[in-house]
C-alpha positions, 0 to 999 in steps of 0.5 A, spaced: 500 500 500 502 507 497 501 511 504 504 517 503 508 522 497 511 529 497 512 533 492 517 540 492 517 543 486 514 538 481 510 541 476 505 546 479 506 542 485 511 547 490 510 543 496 504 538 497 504 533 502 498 526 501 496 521 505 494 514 502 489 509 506 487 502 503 481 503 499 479 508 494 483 513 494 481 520 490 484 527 487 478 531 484 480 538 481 478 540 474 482 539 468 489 542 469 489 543 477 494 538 478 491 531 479 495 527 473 501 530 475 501 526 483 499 519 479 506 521 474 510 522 480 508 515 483 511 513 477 517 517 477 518 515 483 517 508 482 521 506 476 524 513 474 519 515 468 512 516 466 509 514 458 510 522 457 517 521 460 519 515 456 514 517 449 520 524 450 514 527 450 515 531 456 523 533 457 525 532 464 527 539 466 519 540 464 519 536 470 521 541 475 516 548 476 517 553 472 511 558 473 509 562 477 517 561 480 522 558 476 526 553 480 532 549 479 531 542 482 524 538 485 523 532 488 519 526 490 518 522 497 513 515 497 512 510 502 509 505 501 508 498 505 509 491 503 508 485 506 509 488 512 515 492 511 516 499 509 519 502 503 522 510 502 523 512 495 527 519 494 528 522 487 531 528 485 531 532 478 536 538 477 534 543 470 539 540 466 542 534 469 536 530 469 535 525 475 541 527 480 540 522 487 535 517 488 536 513 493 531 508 497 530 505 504 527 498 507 525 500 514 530 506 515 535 502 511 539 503 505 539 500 499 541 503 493 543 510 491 544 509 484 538 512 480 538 506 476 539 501 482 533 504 486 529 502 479 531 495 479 531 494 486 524 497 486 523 492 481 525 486 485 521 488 491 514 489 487 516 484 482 513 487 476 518 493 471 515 500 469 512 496 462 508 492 467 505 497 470 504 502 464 499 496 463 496 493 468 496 498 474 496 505 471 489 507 466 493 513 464 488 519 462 485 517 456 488 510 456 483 506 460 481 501 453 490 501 452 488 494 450 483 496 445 487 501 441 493 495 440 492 493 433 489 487 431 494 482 430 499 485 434 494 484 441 498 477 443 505 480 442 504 485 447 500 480 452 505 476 451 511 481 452 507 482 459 507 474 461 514 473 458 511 468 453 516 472 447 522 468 451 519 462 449 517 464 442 523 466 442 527 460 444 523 455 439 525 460 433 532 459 435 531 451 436 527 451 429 533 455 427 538 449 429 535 444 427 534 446 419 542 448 420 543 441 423 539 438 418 542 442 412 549 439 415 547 432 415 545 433 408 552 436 406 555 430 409 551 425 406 553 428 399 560 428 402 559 420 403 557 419 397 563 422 394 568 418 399 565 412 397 568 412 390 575 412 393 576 405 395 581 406 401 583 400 403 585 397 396 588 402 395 592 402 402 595 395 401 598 397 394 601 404 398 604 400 404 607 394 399 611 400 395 613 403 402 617 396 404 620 395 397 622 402 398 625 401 404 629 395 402 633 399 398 634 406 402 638 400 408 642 399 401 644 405 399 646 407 407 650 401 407 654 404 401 655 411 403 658 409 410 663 405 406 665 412 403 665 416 409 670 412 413 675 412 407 674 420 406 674 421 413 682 417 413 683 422 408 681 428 412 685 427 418 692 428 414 689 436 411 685 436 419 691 442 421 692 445 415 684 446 414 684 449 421 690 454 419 685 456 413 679 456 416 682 460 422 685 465 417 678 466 413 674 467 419 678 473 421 678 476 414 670 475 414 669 477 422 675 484 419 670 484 413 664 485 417 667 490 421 669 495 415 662 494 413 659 495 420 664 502 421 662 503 414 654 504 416 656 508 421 660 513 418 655 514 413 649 514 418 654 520 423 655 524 417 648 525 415 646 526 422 651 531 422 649 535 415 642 536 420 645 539 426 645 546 422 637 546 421 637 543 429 642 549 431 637 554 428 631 551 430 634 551 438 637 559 436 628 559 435 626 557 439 631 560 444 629 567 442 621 566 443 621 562 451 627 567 453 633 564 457 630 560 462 623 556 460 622 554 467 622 560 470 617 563 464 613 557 465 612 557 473 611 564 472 604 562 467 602 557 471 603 561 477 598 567 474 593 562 472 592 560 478 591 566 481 586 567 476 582 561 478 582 563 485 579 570 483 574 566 479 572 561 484 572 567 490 566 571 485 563 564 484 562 563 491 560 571 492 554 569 487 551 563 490 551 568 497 548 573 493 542 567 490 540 565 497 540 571 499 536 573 494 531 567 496 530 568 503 528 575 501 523 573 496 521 569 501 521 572 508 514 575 510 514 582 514 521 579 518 528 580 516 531 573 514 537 575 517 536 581 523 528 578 525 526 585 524 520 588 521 521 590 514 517 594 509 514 591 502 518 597 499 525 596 504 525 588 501 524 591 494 529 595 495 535 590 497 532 585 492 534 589 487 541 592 490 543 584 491 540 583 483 545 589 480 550 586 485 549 579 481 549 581 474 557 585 476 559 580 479 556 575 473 560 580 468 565 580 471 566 572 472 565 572 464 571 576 462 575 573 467 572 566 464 575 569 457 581 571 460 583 564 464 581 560 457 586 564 453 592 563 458 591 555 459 591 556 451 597 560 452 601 556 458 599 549 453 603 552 447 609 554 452 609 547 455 609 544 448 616 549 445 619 547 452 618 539 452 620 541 444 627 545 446 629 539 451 629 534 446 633 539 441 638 539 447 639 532 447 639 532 440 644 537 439 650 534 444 648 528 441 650 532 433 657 534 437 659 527 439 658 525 431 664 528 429 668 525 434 666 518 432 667 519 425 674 520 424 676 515 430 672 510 425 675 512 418 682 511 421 679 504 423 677 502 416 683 504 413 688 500 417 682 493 417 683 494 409 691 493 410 690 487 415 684 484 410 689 484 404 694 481 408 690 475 410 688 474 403 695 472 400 696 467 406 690 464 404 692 464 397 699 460 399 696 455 403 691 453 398 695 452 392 699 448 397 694 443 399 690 443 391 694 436 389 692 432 395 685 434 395 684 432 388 683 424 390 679 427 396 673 430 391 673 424 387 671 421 394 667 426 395 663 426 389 661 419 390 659 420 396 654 425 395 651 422 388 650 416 394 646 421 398 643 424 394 640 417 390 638 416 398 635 422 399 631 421 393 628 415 395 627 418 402 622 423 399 619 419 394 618 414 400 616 419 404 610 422 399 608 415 399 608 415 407 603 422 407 599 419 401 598 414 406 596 417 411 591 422 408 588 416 405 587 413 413 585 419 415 580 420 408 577 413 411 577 415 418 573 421 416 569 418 411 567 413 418 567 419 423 561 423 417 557 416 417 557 417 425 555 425 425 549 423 420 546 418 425 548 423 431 544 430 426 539 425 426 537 423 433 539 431 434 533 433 430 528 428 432 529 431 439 528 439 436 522 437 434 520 434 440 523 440 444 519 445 438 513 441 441 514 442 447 516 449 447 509 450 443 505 446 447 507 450 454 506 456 450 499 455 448 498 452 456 500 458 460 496 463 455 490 458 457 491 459 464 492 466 464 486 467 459 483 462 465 484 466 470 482 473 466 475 472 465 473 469 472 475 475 475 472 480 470 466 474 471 466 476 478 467 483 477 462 485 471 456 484 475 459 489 479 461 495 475 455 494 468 448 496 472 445 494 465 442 487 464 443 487 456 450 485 457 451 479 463 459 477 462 465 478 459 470 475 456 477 474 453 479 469 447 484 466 442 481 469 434 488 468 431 489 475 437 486 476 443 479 479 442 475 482 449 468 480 447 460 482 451 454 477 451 448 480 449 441 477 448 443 476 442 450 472 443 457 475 443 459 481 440 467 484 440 467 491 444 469 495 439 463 494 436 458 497 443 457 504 444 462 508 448 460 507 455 460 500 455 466 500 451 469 504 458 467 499 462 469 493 459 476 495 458 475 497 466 474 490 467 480 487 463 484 493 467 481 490 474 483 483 471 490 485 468 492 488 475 490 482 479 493 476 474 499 480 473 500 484 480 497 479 485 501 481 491 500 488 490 492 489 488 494 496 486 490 500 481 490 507 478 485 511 474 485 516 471 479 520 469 476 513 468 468 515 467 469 518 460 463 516 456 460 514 462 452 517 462 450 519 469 447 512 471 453 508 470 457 514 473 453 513 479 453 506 479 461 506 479 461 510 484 457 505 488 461 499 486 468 504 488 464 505 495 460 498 496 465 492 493 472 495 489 475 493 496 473 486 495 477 486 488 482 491 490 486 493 495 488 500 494 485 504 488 487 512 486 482 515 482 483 522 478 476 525 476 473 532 475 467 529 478 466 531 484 459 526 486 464 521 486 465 524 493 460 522 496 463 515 494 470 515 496 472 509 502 479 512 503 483 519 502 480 524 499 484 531 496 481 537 492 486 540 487 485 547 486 489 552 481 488 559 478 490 557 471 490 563 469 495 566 474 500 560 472 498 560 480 501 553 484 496 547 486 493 548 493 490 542 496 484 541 500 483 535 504 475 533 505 
């Protein structure tokens, strides 16, 4: 049960204050007083949002009361009871920040802070989202028959939207959607067995296995062969072994000498383009120089330091206009006593220091947008000084190192020229020693070359055999592939036959619970339509499955679709389905809203309504809030009733008188 909500600053609403019992509670004011405002904010308060809100047809910062005074923020409180526990909600909108704070309590306890964990803690508690109830519990003006202004065809898709069923839709669209993939699958793999069963593996796998041993025979041949040869080469290679480490040494230093001179070649080039650039480097230093001065640090702490004076001079006139601004708001608040000294003051003496305080603000406004201009372009500044200082650092380093190059460029060109001498040098021993040894490797080349027509006779043959060990390997794996897809069919199978059977009982259950929800709709609006219909042309109501869900009455001719009745009976039938929704959807709350529900209602079935809410809604319902221009249902009323008065044409605030 809602038992309290307070407004401050809430559209026309500056500070209101009501009370809710359980039964029928009742707002009675004339078009424009307030009353839709009061339903709106106990949506906001709830879920943080209204349809006007969340149709972006009403801004947030409309929220907040402009006339007769325009304020900067407004607020909400609610209590509300359940289950014996109670809850506190707090909201609070700022003119261009939306909803800055929100916080809820469970009997005095904190919760939640955070505007969109209140919703969602507000959610849990109810057990029902703001769409749930948009739908079922709050008859918006004008939206009493939202059921009936849904389009054919489209009915079922929000109901069951509102019973979660569209998971379930959704869920045996994907598992259609799984089956037909593994369907096509096995398909596919059944083309691929087809084409597999051409193959012939296992004749052909004994035909590449007898080839493989044959292979194998001759490769053990050759292997023999050519370690005959190695052991002959090897009693040869003994009597050159020293003399080949003296050669090998000698070209192993030509060759670490070469890459040196090529290393110190690289180098040297590098250094002298570095160095080319050191002049624009040079200029570029001068430059920048010139334009910081000679000590950059000292110009930079000085730019920093005035900025920051401005800052504070800025803050310090920021604080001066929010003193001036309470001042303000105490004055044209305050009656016939100073807010500050409590002495009598006269209407043109308030006036009087209103308007010194207001020019005092516009001065001080100036002046804080100058000097807003002034600290926008030093920080430009300052940026700028800090980005040619980072720049003339890296333009130091840069420079020593220019200056370092020309020292190592002639250290390294005196390297080279001495590396060429010593490499000429080692050359010609490399000559002598070779010319020496060329007759007694004659015999050794011929070994050589012998051994290596061996070897690549083996190699040949070990490629060839192990081409034939690969081509026998994917015709192993082909056969285990074409039995691995033999298997896959016969799994895709037993998966598809069990999506249809989950498709089934996806549909099945489905089509259940919409029965048990259509079930329990039309026995409460049995027991209520009796109640709410004070005619007997009409005896029951009723909601069924025609492809969509269609709201019928029974006349004395048999059924008929309500959107063929007159418009009064049209508004009580889809009172009874609004009664039915809330209690099937929100069984553990039983709360109804209706706003302006006797449109189209003629005087003897506002009067019969009116009994119905006095006589029998607190059987059916726990706690109902009716908006209404129409005071005879005053005398109706079980619970709490408020007047709302409002002088329109003054843009006056909301005054609420308590009957």
């Amino acid at each position: 049960m809602i038992t309290r909500i307070k407004l401050r600053n809430w559209k026309s609403h500056l500070d209101s204050e009501l009370s809710f019992s359980k039964g029928v509670n009742a707002l009675i004011g004339i078009m424009g007083s307030g009353k839709t405002s009061v339903m709106q904010a106990i949506a906001f308060a709830l879920f943080g949002t209204f349809s006007g809100v969340s149709s972006r047809r009403i801004a947030i910062d409309d929220l907040i009361m402009k006339k007769p005074q325009e304020k900067g923020e407004s607020s909400i409180e609610l209590e509300f009871v359940l289950d014996g526990r109670k809850y506190e909600v707090k909201r609070t909108v700022e003119k261009g920040k939306g909803t800055s704070s929100a916080e809820i309590r469970e009997e005095g306890k904190l919760l939640e802070v955070n505007p969109q964990g209140v919703t969602r803690e507000v959610s849990r508690i109810l057990q029902m989202d703001y769409d749930l109830f948009q739908r079922a519990v709050y008859s918006e003006q004008n939206a009493m028959d939202y059921f009936l202004q849904i389009p054919k065809g489209k009915r079922m898709q929000q109901i069951d939207s509102m019973l979660k069923l569209d998971r379930y839709e959704k869920a045996r669209e994907a598992a259609v959607s799984i089956k037909n993939r593994i369907a096509e699958r096995r398909k596919e793999k059944l083309r691929m067995i087809e084409d597999l069963k051409e193959r012939k593996f296992e004749e052909r796998i004994r035909d590449l296995e007898s080839e493989i041993k044959k292979r194998g025979r001759e490769r053990e041949r050759l292997k023999g062969e050519r370690e005959r040869l190695a052991k002959r080469m090897e009693l040869i290679e003994r009597k050159f072994e020293k003399r080949e480490d003296v050669v090998d040494d000698l070209r192993n230093r030509i060759a670490d000498l070469n890459g040196r001179i090529i290393y110190l070649q690289n180098d040297i080039k590098e250094r002298k383009e570095r160095f080319k650039k050191g002049e624009e480097i040079r200029a570029k230093f001068r430059k920048l120089k010139r334009s910081i001065g000679e000590k950059p640090e000292d110009s930079l702490r000085e730019s920093e330091k005035s900025l920051e004076g401005r800052r504070k001079e800025y803050y310090s006139l920021e604080t001066m206009k929010s003193e001036i601004l309470r001042s303000l708001e105490e004055l044209e608040s305050a009656g016939e006593r100073c807010p500050v000294c409590e002495s009598k003051i006269t209407r043109e003496k308030r006036g009087t220091l209103i308007s010194h305080r207001k020019a005092h603000m516009e001065g001080i406004e100036k002046k804080m947008g100058k000097l807003s201009k002034v600290i926008s372009k030093d920080e430009k500044e300052l940026e700028a000084l800090k980005e040619r200082v980072e720049l003339l650092r890296e333009i130091e380093i840069e420079r020593e190192g220019i200056e370092e190059d020309r020292k190592k460029i002639a250290e390294k060109e005196r390297e080279v020229k001495y590396s060429r001498k010593k490499v000429t040098h080692l050359v010609e021993l490399v000559r002598k020693r070779e010319a020496e040894e060329k007759g007694s490797r004659k015999a050794l080349q011929e070994i050589v070359a012998k051994e290596r027509e061996v070897k690549t006779k083996l190699e040949s043959l070990e490629e060839i055999t192990q081409e034939k060990n690969d081509m026998l390997k994917e015709l192993k794996e082909e056969r285990d592939m074409f039995l691995e897809y033999v298997e896959e069919t016969k799994t895709y199978e037993r998966i598809t036959d069990s999506m249809d059977s989950f498709v089934f009982v996806l549909r099945n259950t489905q089509d259940q619970l919409r029965d048990e929800f259509l079930k329990t709709v039309n026995y409460i609006m049995s027991q209520v339509w009796n109640e709410l219909y004070p005619y007997g042309d009409f005896s029951e109501i009723r909601i069924l499955v025609e492809k969509d869900y269609v709201l019928q009455l029974k006349g004395t001719r048999g059924w008929v679709n309500v959107d063929l009745v007159s418009g009064g009976e049209r508004s009580l039938a889809s009172l009874a389905l609004r009664i039915a929704f809330s209690l099937a959807f929100t069984p553990n709350l039983r709360w109804l809203i209706l706003d302006e529900p006797t449109h189209n209602l003629d005087v003897n079935a506002i009067e019969h309504f009116g009994g119905v809410l006095r006589d029998r809604m607190e059987n059916i319902i726990d706690q109902v809030f009716l908006i209404t221009h129409e005071e005879r249902l005053s005398d109706y009323i079980t619970g709490s009733i408020y007047k709302l008065e409002r002088d329109k044409k003054m843009d006056g605030i909301t005054k609420i008188i308590v009957s």
